[in-house]
Structure formats: structure tokens, C-alpha cells
C-alpha positions as CSV (number, residue, x, y, z in Angstrom):
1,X,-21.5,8.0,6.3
2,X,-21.5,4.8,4.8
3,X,-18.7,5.8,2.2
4,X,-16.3,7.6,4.7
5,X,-16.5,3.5,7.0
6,X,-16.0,2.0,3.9
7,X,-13.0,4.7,2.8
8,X,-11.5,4.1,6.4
9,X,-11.6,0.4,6.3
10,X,-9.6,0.9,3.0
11,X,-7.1,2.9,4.2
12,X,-6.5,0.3,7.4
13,X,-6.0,-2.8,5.1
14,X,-4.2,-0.9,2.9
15,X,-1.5,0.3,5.9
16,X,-2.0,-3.0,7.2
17,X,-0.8,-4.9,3.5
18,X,2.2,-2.0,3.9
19,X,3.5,-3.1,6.9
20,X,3.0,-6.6,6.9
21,X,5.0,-6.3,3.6
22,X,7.3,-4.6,5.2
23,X,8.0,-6.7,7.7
24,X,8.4,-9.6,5.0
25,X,10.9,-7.9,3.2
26,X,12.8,-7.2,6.3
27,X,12.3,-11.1,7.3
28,X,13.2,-12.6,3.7
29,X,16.8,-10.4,3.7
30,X,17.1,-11.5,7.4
31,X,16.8,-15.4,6.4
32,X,19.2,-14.9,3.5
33,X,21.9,-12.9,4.9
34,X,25.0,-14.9,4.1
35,X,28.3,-12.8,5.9
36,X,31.2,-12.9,3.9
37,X,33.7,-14.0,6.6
38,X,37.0,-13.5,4.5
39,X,36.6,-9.9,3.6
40,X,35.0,-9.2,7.3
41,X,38.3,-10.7,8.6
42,X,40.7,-8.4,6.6
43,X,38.9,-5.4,7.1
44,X,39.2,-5.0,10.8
45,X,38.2,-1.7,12.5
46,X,36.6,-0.4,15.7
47,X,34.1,-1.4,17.2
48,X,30.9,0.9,17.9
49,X,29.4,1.6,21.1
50,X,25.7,2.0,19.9
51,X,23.7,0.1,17.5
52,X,21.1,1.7,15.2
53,X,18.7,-0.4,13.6
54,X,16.9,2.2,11.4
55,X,15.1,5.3,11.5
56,X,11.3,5.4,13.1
57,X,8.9,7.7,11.6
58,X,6.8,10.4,13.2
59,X,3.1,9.4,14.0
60,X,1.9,12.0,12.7
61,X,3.3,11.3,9.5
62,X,1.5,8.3,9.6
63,X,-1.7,9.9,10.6
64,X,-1.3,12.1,7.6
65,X,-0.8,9.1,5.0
66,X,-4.3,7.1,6.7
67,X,-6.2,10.4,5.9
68,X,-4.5,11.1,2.5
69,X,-5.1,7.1,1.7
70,X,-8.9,7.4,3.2
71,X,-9.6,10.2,1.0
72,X,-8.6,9.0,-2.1
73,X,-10.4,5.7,-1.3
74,X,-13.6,7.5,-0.7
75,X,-13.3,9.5,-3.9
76,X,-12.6,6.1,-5.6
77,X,-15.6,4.9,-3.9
78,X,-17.7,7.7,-4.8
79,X,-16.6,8.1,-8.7
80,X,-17.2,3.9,-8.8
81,X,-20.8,4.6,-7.8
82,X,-21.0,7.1,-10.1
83,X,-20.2,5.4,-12.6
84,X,-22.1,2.4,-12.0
85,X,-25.4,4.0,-11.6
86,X,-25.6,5.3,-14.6
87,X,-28.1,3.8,-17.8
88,X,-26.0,1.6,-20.0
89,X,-26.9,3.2,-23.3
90,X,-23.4,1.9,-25.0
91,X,-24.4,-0.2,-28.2
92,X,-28.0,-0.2,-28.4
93,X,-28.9,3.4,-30.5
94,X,-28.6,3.4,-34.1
95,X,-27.8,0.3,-34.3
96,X,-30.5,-2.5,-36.5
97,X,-30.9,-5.8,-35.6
98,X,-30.5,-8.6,-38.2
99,X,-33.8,-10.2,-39.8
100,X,-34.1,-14.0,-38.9
């Protein structure tokens, strides 16, 4: 139970980094945004009556990427105590050690 929190709280700050990165990018091209007035102004057209501002993703899609992202943290989790609870044997066998 311990490793599916621990998975979980990965798969949070790692949406959570996603977005707020997100919303940085978006932010930083915002700030920058320098209108080219002379091309605007020759280029004259019509005029929209609705304004998009992007598309907006199901929730389910992003319930699907929190439990995709949770279980390959616990797996991470699971092979990295694996791995560290096994005997360091690496360097020690056959090997002599110098006369002083």
C-alpha cells in the first residue's frame, strides 16, 4: 500500500510540473508577443464573430494519463527497491589485496 501512495503522489507532482509548465509557456509567448502592425494593416479581412482560444481535453483522458503515469511510477518504485536490496557483491570475489 505504501508503494501505490507513493506511485500516486508521483503521478500528481508530475501532472502538477506539466501544467504549471504549461501555463509558463503559454505566459512567456503571451509577455513577448510583439504584433506586427504594418503587415496587420495591409492585410485587412473580416472580422469573426466567435473567438476560440484552444481546444480542452476530455477528463477522462486525463484520468487515463494519472493512472498510466502512477503505474509506471510504482513499477519504477518497485524495480528501485529491487535493486537496492540486493548484496553488493560487485568487486570483492577473486580479487587479492595488496601486501603492506
Amino acid at each position: 500500500m505504501k508503494i501505490m501512495g507513493q506511485a500516486l503522489l508521483g503521478a500528481a507532482i508530475f501532472h502538477i510540473l506539466y501544467f504549471l509548465a504549461s501555463l509558463a509557456v503559454g505566459y512567456v509567448k503571451t509577455v513577448t508577443y510583439r504584433p506586427n502592425f504594418s503587415s496587420a494593416w495591409e492585410n485587412t479581412g473580416d472580422l469573426q464573430s466567435t473567438v476560440s482560444f484552444g481546444t480542452a481535453n476530455s477528463p477522462v483522458f486525463y484520468m487515463g494519463t494519472f493512472l498510466a503515469t502512477a503505474l509506471v511510477c510504482g513499477l519504477m518504485l518497485i524495480a528501485y527497491k529491487k535493486l537496492t536490496s540486493l548484496p553488493c557483491r560487485i568487486g570483492t570475489e577473486g580479487k587479492r589485496q595488496p601486501k603492506r
